[in-house]
C-alpha positions in Angstrom: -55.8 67.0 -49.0 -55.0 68.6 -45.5 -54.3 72.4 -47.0 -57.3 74.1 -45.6 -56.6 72.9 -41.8 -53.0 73.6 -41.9 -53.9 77.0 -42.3 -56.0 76.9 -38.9 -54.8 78.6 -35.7 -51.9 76.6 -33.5 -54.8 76.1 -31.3 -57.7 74.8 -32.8 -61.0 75.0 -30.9 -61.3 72.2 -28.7 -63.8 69.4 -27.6 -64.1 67.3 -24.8 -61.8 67.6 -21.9 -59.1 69.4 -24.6 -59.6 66.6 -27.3 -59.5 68.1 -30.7 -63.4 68.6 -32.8 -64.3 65.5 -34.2 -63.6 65.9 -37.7 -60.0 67.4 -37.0 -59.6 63.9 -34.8 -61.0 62.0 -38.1 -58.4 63.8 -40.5 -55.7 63.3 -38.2 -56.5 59.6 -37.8 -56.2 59.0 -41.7 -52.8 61.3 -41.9 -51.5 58.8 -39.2 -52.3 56.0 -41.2 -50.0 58.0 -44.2 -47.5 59.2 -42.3 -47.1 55.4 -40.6 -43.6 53.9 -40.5 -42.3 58.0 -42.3 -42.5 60.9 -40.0 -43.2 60.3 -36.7 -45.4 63.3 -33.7 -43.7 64.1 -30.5 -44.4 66.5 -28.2 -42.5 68.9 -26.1 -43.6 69.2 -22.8 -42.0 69.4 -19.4 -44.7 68.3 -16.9 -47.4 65.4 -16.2 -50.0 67.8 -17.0 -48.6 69.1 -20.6 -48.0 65.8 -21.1 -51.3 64.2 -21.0 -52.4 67.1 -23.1 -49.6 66.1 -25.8 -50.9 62.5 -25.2 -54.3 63.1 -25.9 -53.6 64.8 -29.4 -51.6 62.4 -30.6 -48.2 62.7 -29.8 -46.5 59.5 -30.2 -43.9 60.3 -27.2 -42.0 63.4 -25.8 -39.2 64.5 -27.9 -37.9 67.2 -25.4 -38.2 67.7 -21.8 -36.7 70.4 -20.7 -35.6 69.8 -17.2 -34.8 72.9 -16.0 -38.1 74.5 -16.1 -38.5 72.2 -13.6 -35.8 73.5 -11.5 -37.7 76.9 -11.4 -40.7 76.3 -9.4 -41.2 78.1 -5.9 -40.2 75.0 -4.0 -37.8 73.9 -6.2 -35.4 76.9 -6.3 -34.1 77.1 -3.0 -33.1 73.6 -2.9 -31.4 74.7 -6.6 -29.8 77.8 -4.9 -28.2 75.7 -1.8 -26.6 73.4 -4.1 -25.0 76.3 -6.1 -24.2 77.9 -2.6 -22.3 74.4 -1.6 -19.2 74.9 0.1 -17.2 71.3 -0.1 -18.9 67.7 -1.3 -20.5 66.9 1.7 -22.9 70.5 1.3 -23.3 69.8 -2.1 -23.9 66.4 -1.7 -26.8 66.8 0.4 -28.2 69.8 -2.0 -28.2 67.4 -4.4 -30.1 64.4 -2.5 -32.7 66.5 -2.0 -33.3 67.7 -5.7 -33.4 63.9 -6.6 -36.2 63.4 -4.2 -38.1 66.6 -6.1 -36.8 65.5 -9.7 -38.0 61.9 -8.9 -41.4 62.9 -8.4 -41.6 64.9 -11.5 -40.3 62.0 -13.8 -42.4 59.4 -12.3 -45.5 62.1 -13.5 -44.1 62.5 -17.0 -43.5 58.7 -17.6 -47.4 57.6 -16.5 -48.8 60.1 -18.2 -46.5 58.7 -21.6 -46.9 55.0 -20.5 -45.3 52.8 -23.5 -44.1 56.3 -25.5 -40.6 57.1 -25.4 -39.8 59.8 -23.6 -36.3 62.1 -24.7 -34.9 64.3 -20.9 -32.7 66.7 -21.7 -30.1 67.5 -19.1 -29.2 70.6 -17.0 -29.1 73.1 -20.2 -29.2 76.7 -19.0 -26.2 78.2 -17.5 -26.7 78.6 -13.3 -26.6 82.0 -13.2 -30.5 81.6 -14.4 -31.4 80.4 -11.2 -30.0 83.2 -9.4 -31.4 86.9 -7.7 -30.4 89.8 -10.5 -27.2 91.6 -9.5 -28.1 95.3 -10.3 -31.4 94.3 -7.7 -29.7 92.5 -5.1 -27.1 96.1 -5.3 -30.2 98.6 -5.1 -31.3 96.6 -2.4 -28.1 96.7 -0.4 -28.0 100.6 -1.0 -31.3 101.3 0.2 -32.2 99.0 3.1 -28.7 95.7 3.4 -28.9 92.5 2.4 -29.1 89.3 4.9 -26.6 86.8 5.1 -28.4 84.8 2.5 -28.8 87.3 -0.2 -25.2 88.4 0.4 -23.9 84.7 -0.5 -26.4 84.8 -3.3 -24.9 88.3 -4.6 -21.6 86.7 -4.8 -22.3 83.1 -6.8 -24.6 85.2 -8.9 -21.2 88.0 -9.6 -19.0 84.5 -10.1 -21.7 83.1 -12.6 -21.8 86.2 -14.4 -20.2 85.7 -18.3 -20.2 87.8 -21.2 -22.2 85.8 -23.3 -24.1 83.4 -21.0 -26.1 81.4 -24.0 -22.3 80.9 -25.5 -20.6 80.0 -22.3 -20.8 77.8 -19.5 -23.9 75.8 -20.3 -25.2 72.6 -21.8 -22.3 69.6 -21.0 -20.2 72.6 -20.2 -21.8 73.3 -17.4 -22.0 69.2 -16.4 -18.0 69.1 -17.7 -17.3 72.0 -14.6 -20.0 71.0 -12.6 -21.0 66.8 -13.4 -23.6 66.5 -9.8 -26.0 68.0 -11.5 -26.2 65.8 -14.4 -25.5 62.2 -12.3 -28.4 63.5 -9.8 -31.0 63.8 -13.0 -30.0 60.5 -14.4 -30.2 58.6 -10.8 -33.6 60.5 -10.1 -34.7 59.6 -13.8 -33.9 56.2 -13.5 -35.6 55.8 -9.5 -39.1 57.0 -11.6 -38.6 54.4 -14.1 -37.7 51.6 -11.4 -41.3 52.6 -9.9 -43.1 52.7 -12.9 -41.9 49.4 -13.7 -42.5 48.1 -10.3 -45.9 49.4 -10.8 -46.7 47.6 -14.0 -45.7 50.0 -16.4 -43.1 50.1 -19.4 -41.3 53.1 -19.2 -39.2 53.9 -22.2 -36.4 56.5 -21.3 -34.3 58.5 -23.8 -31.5 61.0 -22.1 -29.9 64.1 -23.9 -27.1 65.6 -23.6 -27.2 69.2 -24.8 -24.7 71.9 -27.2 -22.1 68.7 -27.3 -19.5 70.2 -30.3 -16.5 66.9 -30.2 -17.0 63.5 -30.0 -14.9 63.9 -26.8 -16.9 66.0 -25.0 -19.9 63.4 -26.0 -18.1 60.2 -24.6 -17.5 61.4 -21.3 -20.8 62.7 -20.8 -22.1 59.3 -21.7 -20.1 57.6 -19.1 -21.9 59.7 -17.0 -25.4 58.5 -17.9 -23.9 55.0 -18.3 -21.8 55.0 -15.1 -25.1 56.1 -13.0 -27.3 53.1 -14.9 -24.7 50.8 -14.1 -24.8 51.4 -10.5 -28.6 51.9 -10.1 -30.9 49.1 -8.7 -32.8 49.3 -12.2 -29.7 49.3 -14.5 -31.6 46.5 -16.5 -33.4 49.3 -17.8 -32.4 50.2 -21.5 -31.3 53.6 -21.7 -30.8 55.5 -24.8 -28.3 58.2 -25.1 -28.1 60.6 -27.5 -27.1 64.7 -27.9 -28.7 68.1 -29.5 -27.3 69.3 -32.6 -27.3 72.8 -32.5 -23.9 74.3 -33.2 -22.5 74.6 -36.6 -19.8 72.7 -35.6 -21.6 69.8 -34.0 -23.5 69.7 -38.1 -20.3 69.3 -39.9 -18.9 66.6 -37.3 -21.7 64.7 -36.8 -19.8 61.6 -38.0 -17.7 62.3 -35.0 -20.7 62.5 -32.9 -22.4 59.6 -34.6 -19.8 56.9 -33.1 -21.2 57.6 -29.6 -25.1 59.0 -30.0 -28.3 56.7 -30.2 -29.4 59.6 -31.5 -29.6 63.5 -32.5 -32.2 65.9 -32.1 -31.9 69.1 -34.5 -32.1 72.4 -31.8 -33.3 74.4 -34.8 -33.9 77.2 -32.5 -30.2 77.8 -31.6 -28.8 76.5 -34.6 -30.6 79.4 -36.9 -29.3 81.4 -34.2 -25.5 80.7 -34.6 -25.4 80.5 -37.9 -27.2 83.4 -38.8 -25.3 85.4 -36.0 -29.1 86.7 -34.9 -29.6 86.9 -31.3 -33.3 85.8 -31.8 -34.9 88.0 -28.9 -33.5 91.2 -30.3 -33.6 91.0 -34.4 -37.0 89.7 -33.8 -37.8 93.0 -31.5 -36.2 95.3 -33.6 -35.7 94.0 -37.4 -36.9 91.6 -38.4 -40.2 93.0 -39.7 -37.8 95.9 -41.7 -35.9 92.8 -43.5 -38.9 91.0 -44.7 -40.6 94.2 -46.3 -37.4 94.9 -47.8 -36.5 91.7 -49.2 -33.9 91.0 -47.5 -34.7 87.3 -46.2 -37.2 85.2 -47.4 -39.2 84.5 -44.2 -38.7 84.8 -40.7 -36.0 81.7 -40.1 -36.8 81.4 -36.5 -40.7 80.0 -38.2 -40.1 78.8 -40.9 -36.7 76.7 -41.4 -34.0 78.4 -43.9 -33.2 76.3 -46.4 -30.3 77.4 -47.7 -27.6 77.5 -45.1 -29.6 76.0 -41.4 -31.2 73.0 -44.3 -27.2 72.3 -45.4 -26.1 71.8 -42.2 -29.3 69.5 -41.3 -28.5 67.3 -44.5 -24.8 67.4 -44.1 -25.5 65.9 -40.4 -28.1 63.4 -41.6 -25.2 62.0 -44.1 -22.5 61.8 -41.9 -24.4 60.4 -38.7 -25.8 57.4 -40.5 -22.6 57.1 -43.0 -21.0 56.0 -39.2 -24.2 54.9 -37.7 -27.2 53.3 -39.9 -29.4 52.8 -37.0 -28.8 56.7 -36.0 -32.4 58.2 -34.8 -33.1 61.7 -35.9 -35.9 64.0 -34.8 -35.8 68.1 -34.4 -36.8 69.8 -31.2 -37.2 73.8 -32.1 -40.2 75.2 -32.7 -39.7 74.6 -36.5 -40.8 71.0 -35.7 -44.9 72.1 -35.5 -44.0 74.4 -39.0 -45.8 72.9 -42.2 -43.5 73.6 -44.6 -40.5 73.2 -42.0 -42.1 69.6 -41.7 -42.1 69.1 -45.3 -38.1 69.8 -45.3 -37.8 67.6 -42.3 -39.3 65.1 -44.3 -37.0 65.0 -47.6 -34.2 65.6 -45.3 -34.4 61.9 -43.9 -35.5 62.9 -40.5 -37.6 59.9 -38.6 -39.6 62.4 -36.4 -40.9 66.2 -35.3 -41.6 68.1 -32.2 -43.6 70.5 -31.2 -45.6 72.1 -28.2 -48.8 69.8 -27.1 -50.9 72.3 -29.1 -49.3 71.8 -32.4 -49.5 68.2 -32.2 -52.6 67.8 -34.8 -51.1 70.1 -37.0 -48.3 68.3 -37.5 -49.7 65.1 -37.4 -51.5 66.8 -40.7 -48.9 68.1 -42.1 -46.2 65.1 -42.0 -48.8 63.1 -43.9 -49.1 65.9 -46.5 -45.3 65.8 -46.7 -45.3 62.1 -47.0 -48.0 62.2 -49.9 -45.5 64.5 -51.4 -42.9 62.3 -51.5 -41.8 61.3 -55.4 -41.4 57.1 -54.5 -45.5 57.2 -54.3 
């Protein structure tokens, strides 16, 4: 029914003010009425701007925003940089009051723009080095011409920081388990946009995400930390789900564990086919992976299209487990395999309740759950 615009372009010419063409908007509006009450559309999107965009092409809330992309604009990294350069509470303290004023502004954007939708904020992910000056740079620059006082504090958190394998270390609840301001400050600034938009007439609907969790353990306490902050806000009447990426192997396979204290799980597809293929995606994409798809080797390119096999297993072996320990367990998928057709189609059978996928992709997957809903044997 749809197979001809599924094979479009991600972005599909627009119309008006970045609406999709008119007959695109008329297809999606009957896959909607399909897909109703199956697969839901969300977006990810990390800014008021993107999404509106996601908005107006039918996303039906934001399933990932990823607050640390925040944390990287010019007038936000300084402020990021003197709370990693904090010497005692009171420094840090400070460092952190004035990120919530910045953070606060940029949730009160994201929840008018998705007035009524849900809206999923994922925590502090990325480890801090991230946010700090290269080493090797800040060395050339002390050879050739000294560093200030500044830059010489920022050499040394930055050498502190350093780890082997950054993407495997201190990140995610990690990073909130050795480091838990951070995380308190997001949910207290979340929760002051919320109070507004409220206040102002609004229905904000607020979803929080822990990130890389792997024990039930590590979940719990990171949920007192969202729950502790709600309970001591102004606008703790506010309901507040809580709920963690899947996106270790580990975290798969003891999703029951997880289960007992998530509202819900969002599949990090991207990660997981990382892990569990042993690929670092960055490189085997660089360098191989065009040799092993004309030799056979793997099927298609598992960081597009979703594998099946092994990454599928470990989706349906968490999809059992959760709901065998919690029915009312809410699962969506965040990686970019969420705006994939035939990913979609998996996500489907698997018992997922919704995608997401870049603003752009919306339509197409919009599209493409109803085709996987038509698909389904029961109709």
């Amino acid at each position: 029914m749809f197979g001809d615009l599924l094979a479009q372009p991600v972005r599909p010419a627009l119309g008006e003010k970045g609406a999709p063409p008119d007959s695109l908007a008329i297809l999606c509006a009957w896959a909607d009425e399909i897909r109703a009450g199956h697969l839901g559309v969300r977006a990810n999107a990390d800014n008021g701007a993107d999404e509106a965009l996601a908005r107006s092409r039918g996303a039906e809330g934001i399933g990932l925003c990823r607050t640390e992309h925040l944390f990287l604009g010019p007038d936000r990294l300084p402020v990021v940089r003197k709370m990693i350069l904090a010497v005692g509470e009171e420094e840090e303290a400070a460092a952190l009051d004035e990120l919530r004023e910045v953070q606060r502004g940029d949730f009160a954007a994201i929840l008018e723009a998705m007035d009524g939708l849900p809206v999923t904020v994922r925590l502090l992910d990325p480890p801090l080095h991230e946010f700090l000056p290269d080493v090797a740079s800040l060395d050339l620059k002390a050879a050739i011409e000294g560093l200030s006082a500044e830059e010489e504090r920022l050499c040394e958190a930055a050498r502190n920081c350093k780890e082997q394998n950054p993407m495997l270390g201190t990140r995610g609840v990690r990073l909130g388990v050795v480091k838990p301001g951070p995380y308190a400050m997001q949910v207290r600034a979340l929760l002051d946009a919320a109070e507004a938009r409220a206040t102002a007439g609004g229905h904000p609907v607020v979803e929080v995400m822990i990130p890389l969790t792997v024990t039930g353990e590590e979940l719990a306490r990171a949920r007192s930390w969202v729950e502790d902050a709600v309970a001591e806000h102004p606008a703790g009447r506010l309901e507040v789900a809580v709920g963690t990426m899947v996106e270790t192997p580990r975290a798969a396979l003891k999703a029951d564990e997880l289960a007992a204290r998530a509202d819900f799980f969002s599949f990090g597809t991207n990660d997981l086919t990382q892990m569990t293929f042993g690929f670092s995606r960055d490189d085997v994409e660089a360098r191989m992976m065009s040799l092993y798809l004309e030799r056979g080797l793997i099927p298609a390119n598992p960081f597009q299209t979703i594998d099946q096999d092994a990454i599928g297993e470990l989706i349906r072996l968490a999809v059992t487990r959760g709901r065998a320990v919690n029915p009312a367990l809410k699962l969506g998928v965040c990686g970019e395999h969420g705006g994939d057709p035939a990913s979609i189609d998996f996500f489907s059978r698997a018992g997922l309740d919704h995608v997401r996928c870049s603003p752009y992709r919306v339509p197409i997957a919009r599209l493409a759950a109803a085709q996987a809903v038509l698909a389904m044997p029961s109709r």
